[in-house]
N, C-alpha and C positions, 0 to 999 in steps of 0.2 A: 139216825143219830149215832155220832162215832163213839164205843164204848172208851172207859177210862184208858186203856192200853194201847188202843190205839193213836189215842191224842200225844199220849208220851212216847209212840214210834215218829209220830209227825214231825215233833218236836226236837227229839235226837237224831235228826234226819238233818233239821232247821240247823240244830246248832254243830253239825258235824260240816257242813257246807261251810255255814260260818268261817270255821275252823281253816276248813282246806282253802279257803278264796286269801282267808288276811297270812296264812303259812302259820299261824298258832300251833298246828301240828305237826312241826319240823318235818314233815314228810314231801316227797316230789314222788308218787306214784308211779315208778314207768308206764307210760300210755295214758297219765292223765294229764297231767301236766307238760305244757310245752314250756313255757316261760316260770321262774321261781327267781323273786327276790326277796333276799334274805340283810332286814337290819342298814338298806342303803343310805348312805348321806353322801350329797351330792355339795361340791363348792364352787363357787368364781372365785379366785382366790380368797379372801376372808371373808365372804356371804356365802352364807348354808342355805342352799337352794331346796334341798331337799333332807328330809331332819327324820331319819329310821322307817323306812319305807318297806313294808313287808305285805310281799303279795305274791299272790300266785293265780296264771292263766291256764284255764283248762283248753285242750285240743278243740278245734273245730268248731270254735264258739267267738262270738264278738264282745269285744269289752272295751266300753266308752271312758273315757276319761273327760270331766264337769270340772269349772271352777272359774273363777275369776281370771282378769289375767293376770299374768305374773305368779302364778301360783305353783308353779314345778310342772304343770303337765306333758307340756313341749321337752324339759329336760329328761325328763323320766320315760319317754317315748326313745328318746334318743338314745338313752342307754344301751337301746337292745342290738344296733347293730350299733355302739360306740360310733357312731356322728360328732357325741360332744368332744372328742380326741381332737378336732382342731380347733377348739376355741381355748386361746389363750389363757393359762390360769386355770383352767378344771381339772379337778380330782374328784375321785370317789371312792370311800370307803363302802365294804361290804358284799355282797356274792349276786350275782346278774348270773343264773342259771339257766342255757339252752339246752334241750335235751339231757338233763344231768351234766352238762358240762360248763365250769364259769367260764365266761367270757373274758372277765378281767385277771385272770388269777391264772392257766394255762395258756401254753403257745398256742394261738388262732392266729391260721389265716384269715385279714382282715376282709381278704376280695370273696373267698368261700362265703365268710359269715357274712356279707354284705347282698352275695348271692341267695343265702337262706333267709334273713330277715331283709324282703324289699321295702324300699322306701315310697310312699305317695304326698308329695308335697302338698302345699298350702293354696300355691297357685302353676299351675299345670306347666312344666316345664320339658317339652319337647326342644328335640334339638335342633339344629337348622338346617335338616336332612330329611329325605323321603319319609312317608307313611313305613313303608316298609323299611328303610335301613334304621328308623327308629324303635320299629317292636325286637328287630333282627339286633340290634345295638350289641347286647347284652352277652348274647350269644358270639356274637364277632370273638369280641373284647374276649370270650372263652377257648377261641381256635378254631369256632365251627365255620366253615366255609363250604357245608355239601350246601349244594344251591336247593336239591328240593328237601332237605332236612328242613331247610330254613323256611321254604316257601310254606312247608305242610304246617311248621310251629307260628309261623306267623299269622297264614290264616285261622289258624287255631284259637292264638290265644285274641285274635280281631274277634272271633267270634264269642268268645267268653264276654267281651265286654261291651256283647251286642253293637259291632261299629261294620262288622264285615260287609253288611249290606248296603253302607253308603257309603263306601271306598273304595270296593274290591276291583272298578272298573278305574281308579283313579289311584292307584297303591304310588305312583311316582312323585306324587303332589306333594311340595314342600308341607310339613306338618306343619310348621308355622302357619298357616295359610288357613286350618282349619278352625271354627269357631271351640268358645271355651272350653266347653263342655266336651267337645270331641277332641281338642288337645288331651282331656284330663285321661280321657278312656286311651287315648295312645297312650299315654303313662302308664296306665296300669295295664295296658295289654303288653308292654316292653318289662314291668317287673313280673307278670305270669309266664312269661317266653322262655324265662329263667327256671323257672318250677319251683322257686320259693318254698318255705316251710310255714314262714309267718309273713304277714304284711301289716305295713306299719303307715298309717293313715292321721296326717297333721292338718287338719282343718279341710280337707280334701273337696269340700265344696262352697268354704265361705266367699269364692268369688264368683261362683256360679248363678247361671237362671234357674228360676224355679224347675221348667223342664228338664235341664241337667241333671238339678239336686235328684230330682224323683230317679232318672234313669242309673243316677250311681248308687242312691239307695239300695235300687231295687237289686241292683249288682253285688253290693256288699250283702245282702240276703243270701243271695245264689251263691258267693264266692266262699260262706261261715261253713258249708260241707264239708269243703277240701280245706282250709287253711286256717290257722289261726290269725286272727284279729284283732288290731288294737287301735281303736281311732279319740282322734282330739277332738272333742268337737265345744262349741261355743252355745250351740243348738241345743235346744235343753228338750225339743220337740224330736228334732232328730237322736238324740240319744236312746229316746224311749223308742221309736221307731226301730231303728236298727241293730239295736244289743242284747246279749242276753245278760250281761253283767254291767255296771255301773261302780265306777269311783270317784267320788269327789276328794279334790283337794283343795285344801287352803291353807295359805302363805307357808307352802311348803310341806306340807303334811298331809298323809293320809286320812281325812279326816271317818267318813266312811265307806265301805264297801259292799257288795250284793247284789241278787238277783235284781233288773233293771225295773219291776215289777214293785219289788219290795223298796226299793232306794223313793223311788217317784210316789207310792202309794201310802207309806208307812214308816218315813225316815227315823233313825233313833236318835240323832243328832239333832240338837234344835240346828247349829249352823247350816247345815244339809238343807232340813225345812224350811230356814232364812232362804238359804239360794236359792229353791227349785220351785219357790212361791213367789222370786222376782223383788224381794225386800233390799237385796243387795244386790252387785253382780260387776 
């Protein structure tokens, strides 16, 4: 039985997390936090997409973003390597923090920051080039042209997303040519080739087969080591599966935040409990 003191270490443990996930404690810890947003509101020109969004991503950790659609999560994703910069009509007020440094507020290079936060789309978009001049892509576009620089990164990051073994005798092959699921892993073995800091994950297997889904799953396990994590997902299955954190939003707000354990097991929101009980969605 836990004595009284130690219930209230547990406790100020609980609400010290709290704290650090929703930025209640105006703090960005160097080396804990990768990502730190502070008070966002996101617009299409006069719709508020997103209405005081405060959060913070710890290193080396996966964090799912739940909700309806239409709900900000796609837009709030996109912040982190500003994406939403070309749609017509968007502003956003408030501080988008990588590394202690805003995003929207200092001179960023956009190809650097687009290099550190990679993108993983919704539905697997390879180019109309080789297996290999697609993982290589990235690194091109950077200046790198030693042939076994490229060859050693490219097998490398094939191997990361466990694909090296059904290509590596066929690296010539248009990647268009490969089925879904191995398009999507050429995608994310062309944003690993880069060496990314964060990767940034938008429905990344709602068009896939079941055996896909499992193999990228089980990818974004092995990949929350090295990289921070932020995926969209629609999957309220795969959320709990693959995160250590969970956020739901609705019609534009943070509704709530937390260990993916406590969001699914224990919500303090009834709206939360509505969603993740299938009563709405």
């Amino acid at each position: 039985m836990l004595h009284t003191t130690e219930v209230m270490d547990i406790q100020k443990e609980t609400d010290q997390e709290i704290n650090v996930l929703s930025g209640l404690d105006g703090k960005n810890a160097s080396g804990i936090f990768k990502i730190v947003t502070r008070n966002v509101n996101a617009y299409y020109g006069d719709l508020l997409a997103l209405n005081n969004v405060s959060m913070n991503f710890p290193v080396n950790s996966v964090t799912a973003f739940i909700g309806p659609s239409g709900c900000g999560k796609s837009t709030f994703l996109r912040l982190f390597n500003r994406m939403n910069d070309y749609i017509d009509g968007f502003r956003m007020e408030g501080e988008v923090l990588l590394d202690n440094v805003d995003i929207y507020k200092e001179k960023i290079n956009i190809e650097q920051l687009r290099k550190d936060v990679g993108m993983v789309f919704q539905k697997p978009n390879p180019f109309p080039k080789s297996i290999f001049e697609n993982v290589a892509y990235g690194l091109r576009i950077q200046g790198e042209n030693n042939r076994t620089f490229l060859q050693d990164r490219v097998e490398h990051s094939l191997k990361r997303v466990a694909l090296w073994d059904e290509v590596k005798d066929d690296l010539k092959k248009n990647a268009l040519a490969l089925s879904g699921g191995q398009q999507q892993r050429v995608c994310i073995a062309r944003t690993l080739a880069v060496e990314p800091k964060v990767i940034l994950m938008d429905e990344p297997t709602s068009s896939l087969d079941p055996i896909s889904i499992s193999r990228i799953e089980s990818l974004i396990f092995e990949l929350r080591e090295e990289y921070t994590i932020v995926i969209v997902t629609h999957n309220l299955q795969q959320a709990g599966r693959v995160s250590d954190y969970t956020a739901f939003f609705y019609l534009g707000e943070l509704i709530e935040q937390g260990r993916t354990h406590d969001i699914f097991t224990n919500p303090k929101h009834k709206r939360t409990e509505n969603y993740i009980t299938g009563r709405f969605g």
